[in-house]
N, C-alpha and C positions, 0 to 999 in steps of 0.2 A: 820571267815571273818572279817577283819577290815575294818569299816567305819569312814570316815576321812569328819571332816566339810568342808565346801565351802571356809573356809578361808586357811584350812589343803594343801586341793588340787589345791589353787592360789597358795599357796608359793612350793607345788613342780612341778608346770605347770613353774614356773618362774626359780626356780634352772635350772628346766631341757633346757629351753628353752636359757638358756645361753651358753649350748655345742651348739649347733644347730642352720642355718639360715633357713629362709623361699626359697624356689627353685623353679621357674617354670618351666619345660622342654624346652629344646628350637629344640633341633635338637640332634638326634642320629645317631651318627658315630663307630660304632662296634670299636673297645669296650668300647670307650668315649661315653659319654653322655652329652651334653651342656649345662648349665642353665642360668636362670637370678634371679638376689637375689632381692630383695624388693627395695633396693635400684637400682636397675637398674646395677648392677656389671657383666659381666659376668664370667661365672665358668666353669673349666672343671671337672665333677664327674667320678672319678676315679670307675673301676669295680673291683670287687676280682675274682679270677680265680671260686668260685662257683657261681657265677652270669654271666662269660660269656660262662660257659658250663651249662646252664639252660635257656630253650625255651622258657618257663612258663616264668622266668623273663623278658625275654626283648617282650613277647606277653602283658605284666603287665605295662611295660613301656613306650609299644607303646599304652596302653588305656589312659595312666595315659597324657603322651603327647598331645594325637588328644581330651582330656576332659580338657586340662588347668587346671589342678588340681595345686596345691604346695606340696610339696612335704620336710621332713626335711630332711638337709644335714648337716655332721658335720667341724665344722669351720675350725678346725685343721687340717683336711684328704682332708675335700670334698667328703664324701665318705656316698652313701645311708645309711640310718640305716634297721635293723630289727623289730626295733619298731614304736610307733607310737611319739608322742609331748610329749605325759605324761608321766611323771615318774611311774614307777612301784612303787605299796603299798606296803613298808614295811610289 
């Protein structure tokens, strides 16, 4: 198992957070999803075809919604991730 100092895991919390904005949900529209970026921008989050043949996810989406959670999205797509903000350890 590698352990990575505090300094290790800011600089790849920082890389990573460069593909990726902050998202609040706003309003779901099958199979769009609406957001608001930090800045106040709003977005449309594009679905992939296993996300809108999956219950689970949009039952995930709608907790994630009605709890005002953030949510990261990628800058370039707009497009949910599978992960989380951090970078995966080497």
């Amino acid at each position: 198992m590698l352990v990575l100092s505090t300094n290790e895991r800011m600089i790849l919390m920082l890389i990573n957070q460069t593909d990726f904005i902050a998202t609040q949900l706003q309003q779901i529209v099958y199979p769009n999803i609406t957001a608001i970026t930090e800045t106040g921008a709003s977005i449309t989050i594009q679905t992939n075809q296993k996300q809108r043949d999956d219950p689970a996810f949009w039952q995930s989406i709608s907790a994630i919604l009605k709890a005002h959670l953030w949510v990261p999205v990628s800058k370039k797509y707009h497009e949910l991730t599978d992960h989380d903000w951090l970078a995966s350890p080497v």
